[in-house]
C-alpha positions as CSV (number, residue, x, y, z in Angstrom):
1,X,-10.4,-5.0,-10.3
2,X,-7.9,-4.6,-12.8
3,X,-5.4,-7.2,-13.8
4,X,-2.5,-6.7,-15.9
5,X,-0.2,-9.6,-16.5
6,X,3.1,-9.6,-17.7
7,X,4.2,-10.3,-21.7
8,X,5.7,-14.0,-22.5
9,X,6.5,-15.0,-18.8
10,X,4.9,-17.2,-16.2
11,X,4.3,-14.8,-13.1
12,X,6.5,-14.9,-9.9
13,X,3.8,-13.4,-7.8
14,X,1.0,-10.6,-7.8
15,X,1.1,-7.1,-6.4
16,X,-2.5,-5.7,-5.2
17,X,-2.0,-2.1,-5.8
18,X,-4.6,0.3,-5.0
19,X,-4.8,3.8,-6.5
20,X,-4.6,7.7,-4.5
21,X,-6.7,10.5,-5.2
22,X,-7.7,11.8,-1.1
23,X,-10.1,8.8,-0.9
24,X,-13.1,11.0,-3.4
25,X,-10.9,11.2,-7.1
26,X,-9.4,8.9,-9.7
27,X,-9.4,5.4,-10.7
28,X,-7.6,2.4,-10.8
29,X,-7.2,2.7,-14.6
30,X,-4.9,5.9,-14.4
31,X,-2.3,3.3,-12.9
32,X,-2.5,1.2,-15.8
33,X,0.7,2.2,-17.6
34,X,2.7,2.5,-14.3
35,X,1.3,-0.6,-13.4
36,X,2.2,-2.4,-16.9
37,X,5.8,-1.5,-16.1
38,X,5.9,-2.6,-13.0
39,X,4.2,-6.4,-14.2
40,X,7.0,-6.3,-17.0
41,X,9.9,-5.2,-15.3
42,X,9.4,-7.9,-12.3
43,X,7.7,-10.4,-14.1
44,X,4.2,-9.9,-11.8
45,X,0.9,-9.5,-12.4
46,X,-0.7,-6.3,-10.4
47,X,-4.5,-6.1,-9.8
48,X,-5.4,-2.7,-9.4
49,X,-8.8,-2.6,-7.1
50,X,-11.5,0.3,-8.0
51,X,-12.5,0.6,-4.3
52,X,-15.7,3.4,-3.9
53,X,-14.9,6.9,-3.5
54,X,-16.1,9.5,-1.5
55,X,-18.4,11.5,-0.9
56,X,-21.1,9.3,-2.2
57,X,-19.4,6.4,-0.5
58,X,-17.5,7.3,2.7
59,X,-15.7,5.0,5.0
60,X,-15.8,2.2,5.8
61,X,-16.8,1.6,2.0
62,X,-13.7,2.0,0.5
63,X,-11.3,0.0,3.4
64,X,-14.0,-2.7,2.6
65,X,-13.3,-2.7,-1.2
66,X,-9.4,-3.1,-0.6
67,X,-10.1,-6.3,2.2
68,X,-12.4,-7.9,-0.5
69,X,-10.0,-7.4,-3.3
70,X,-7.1,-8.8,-0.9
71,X,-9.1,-11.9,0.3
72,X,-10.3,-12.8,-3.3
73,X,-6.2,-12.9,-4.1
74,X,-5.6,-14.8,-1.1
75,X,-8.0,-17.4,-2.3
76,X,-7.9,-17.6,-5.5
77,X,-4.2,-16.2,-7.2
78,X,-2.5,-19.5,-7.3
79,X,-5.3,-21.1,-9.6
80,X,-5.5,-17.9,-11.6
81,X,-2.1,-17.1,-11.7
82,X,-0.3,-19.8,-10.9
83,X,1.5,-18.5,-7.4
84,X,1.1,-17.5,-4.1
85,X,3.5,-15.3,-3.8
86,X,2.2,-11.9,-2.7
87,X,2.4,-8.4,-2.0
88,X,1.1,-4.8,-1.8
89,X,0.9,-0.7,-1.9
90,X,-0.8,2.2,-2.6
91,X,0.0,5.8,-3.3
92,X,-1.1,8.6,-1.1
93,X,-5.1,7.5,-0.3
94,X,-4.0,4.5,-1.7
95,X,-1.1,4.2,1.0
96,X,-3.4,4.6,3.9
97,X,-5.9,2.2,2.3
98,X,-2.9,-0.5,2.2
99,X,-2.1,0.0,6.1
100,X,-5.6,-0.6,7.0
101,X,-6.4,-3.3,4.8
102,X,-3.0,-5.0,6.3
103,X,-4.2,-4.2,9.8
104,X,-7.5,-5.8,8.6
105,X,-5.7,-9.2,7.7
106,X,-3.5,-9.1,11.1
107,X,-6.8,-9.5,12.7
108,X,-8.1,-12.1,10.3
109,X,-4.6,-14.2,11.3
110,X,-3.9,-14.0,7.4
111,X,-1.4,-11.0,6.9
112,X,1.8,-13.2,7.0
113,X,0.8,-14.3,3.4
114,X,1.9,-10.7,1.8
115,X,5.6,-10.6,1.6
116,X,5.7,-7.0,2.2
117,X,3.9,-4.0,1.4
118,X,5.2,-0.4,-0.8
119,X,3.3,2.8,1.4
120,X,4.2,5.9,-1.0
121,X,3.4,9.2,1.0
122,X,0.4,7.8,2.8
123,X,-1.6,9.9,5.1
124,X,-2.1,8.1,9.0
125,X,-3.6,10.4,10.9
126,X,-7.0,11.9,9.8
127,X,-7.7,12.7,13.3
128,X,-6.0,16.4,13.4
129,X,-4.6,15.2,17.0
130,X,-1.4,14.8,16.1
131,X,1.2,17.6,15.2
132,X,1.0,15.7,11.7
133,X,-2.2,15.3,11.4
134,X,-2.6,18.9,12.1
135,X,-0.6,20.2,8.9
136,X,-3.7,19.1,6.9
137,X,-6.8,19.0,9.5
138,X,-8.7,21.1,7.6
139,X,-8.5,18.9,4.3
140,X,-11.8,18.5,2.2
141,X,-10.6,14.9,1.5
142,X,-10.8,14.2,5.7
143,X,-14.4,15.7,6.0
144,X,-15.6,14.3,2.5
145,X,-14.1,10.4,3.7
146,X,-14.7,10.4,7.5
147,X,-16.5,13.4,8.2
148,X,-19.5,11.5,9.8
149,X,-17.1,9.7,12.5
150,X,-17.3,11.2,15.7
151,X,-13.8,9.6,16.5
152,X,-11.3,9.3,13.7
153,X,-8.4,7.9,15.8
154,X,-9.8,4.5,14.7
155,X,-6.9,2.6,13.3
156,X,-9.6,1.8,10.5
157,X,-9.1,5.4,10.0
158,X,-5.8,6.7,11.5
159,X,-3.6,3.5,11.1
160,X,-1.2,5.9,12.6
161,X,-3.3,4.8,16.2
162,X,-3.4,1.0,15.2
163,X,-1.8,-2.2,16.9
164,X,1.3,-2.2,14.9
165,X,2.3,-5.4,15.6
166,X,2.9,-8.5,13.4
167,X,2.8,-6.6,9.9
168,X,5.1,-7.8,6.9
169,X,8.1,-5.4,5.9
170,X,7.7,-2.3,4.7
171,X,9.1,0.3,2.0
172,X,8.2,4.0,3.1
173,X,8.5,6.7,0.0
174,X,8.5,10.2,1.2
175,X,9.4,13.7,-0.1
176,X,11.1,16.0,2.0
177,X,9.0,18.8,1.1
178,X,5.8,17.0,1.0
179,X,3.3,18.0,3.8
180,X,3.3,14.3,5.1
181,X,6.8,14.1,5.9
182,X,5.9,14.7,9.2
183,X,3.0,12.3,9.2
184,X,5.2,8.9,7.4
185,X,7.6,10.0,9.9
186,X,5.8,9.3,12.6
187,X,4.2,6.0,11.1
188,X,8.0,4.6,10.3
189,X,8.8,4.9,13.8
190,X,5.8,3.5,15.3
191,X,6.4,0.4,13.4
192,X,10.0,0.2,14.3
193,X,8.6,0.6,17.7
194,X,6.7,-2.5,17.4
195,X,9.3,-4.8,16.2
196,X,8.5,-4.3,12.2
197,X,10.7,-4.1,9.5
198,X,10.7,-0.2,8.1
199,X,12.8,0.8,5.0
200,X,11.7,4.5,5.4
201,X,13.3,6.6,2.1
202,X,13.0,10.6,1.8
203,X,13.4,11.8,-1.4
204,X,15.5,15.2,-1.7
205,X,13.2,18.3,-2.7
206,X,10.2,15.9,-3.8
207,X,7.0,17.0,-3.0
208,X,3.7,15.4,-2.5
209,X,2.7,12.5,-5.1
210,X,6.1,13.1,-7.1
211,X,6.7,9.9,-8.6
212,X,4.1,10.1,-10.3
213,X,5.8,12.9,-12.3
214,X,8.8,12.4,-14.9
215,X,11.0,13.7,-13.1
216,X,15.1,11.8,-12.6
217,X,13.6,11.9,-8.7
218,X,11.0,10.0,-9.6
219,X,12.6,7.1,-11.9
220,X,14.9,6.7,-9.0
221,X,12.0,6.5,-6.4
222,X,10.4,3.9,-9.1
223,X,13.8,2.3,-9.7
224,X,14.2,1.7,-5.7
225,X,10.5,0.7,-5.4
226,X,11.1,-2.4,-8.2
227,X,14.7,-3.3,-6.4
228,X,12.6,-3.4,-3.1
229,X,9.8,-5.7,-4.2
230,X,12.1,-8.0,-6.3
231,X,13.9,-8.7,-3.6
232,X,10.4,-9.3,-1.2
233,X,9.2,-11.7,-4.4
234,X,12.6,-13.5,-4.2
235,X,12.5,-14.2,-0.5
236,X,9.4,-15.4,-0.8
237,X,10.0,-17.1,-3.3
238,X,13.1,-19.2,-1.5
239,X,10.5,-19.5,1.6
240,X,7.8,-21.0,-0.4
241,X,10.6,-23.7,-1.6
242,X,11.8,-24.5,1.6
243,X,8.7,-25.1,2.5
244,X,8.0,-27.6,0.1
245,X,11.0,-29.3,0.5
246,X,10.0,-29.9,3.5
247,X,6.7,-31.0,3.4
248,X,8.6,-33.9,1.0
């Protein structure tokens, strides 16, 4: 993992953020200057995770990475950084990796300690079986990743298929061109379905991966994104004291 704090302030919380690239490209460290900004504009540290990529390393392998790096922050960010106060996201891969690893902690009884969670043009259905997943069945990234699963509608998979229940809120960032309109669409509604909290946002004439880009699209989808989780860290924040008071 990497772990950028930021300059000449004690930390309000920690953002986990893990990286996009169709689950078999890239590395955490191409985040590292978007990453910076973020810790210094909110007053954060982010941990970027390195999860393994495939081919060599197909799933489950990289959905494990993610839990691990989640779990370590759950056990150890207050003694390393000095709060509990938690959240996470991803981009593209890296959104999809984020759903599952939160489905993950739902079952561990554990997810209620991330204040909410950032999904930026995620991909939720690698099955092909939806009209969604259909726009891109044919994807290397889907054979390279889960190729050897006889079933992809696992939510450990297709998070598009999970138990949506019980998840902290969540900020959906969408293009309206990009091919998983469609697909975050879907995934918005499902969890509105369930009772969750769903800021869903489409970006005008943005296409896939576009903030990312420098672009006045993109420093308003980056603008919104920092509003959002300032506002998540803050609530938390004021829950965290009213606990306390009470416990006193």
């Amino acid at each position: 993992m990497r772990i950028l704090a930021p300059g000449g302030t004690v930390p309000r919380g920690v953002y986990l953020d893990i990286s996009g690239g169709g689950f078999y490209l890239g590395m955490a460290a191409h985040g590292d200057a978007r990453n910076q900004q973020l810790a210094d504009a909110l007053g954060i540290v982010v941990v970027s995770v390195d999860y393994r990529l495939a081919p060599e390393h197909p799933w489950p392998a990289a959905p494990d990475d993610c839990e691990t790096a989640a779990l370590w922050l759950l056990e150890h960010a207050e003694a390393r950084f000095g709060t509990k106060r938690l959240a996470l996201g991803g981009f593209s891969a890296g959104a999809t990796l984020a759903m599952t690893t939160l489905l993950r902690l739902r079952e561990r009884g554990v997810v209620g300690s991330f204040a909410g969670a950032v999904l930026q043009f995620g991909t939720y259905d690698l099955s092909g079986l939806t009209p969604a997943g259909r726009l891109i069945a044919d994807e290397y990234f889907i054979q390279a990743y889960a190729g050897q699963v006889a079933d992809r509608t696992a939510p450990d998979i297709s998070p598009v298929y999970g138990d949506l229940r019980g998840l902290p809120p969540l900020l959906m960032v969408v293009g309206s061109v990009d091919i998983l309109l469609e697909d975050n669409m879907a995934m918005a509604a499902r969890v509105s379905a369930a009772g969750g909290e769903i800021d869903l946002r489409v970006y005008p004439e943005a296409r896939h991966g576009f903030t990312s880009r420098s672009t006045g699209m993109a420093k308003a989808a980056l603008r919104d994104i920092e509003g959002w989780l300032a506002g998540r860290f803050s609530e938390a924040s004021t829950a965290t004291d009213y606990r306390a008071q009470l416990s006193n």
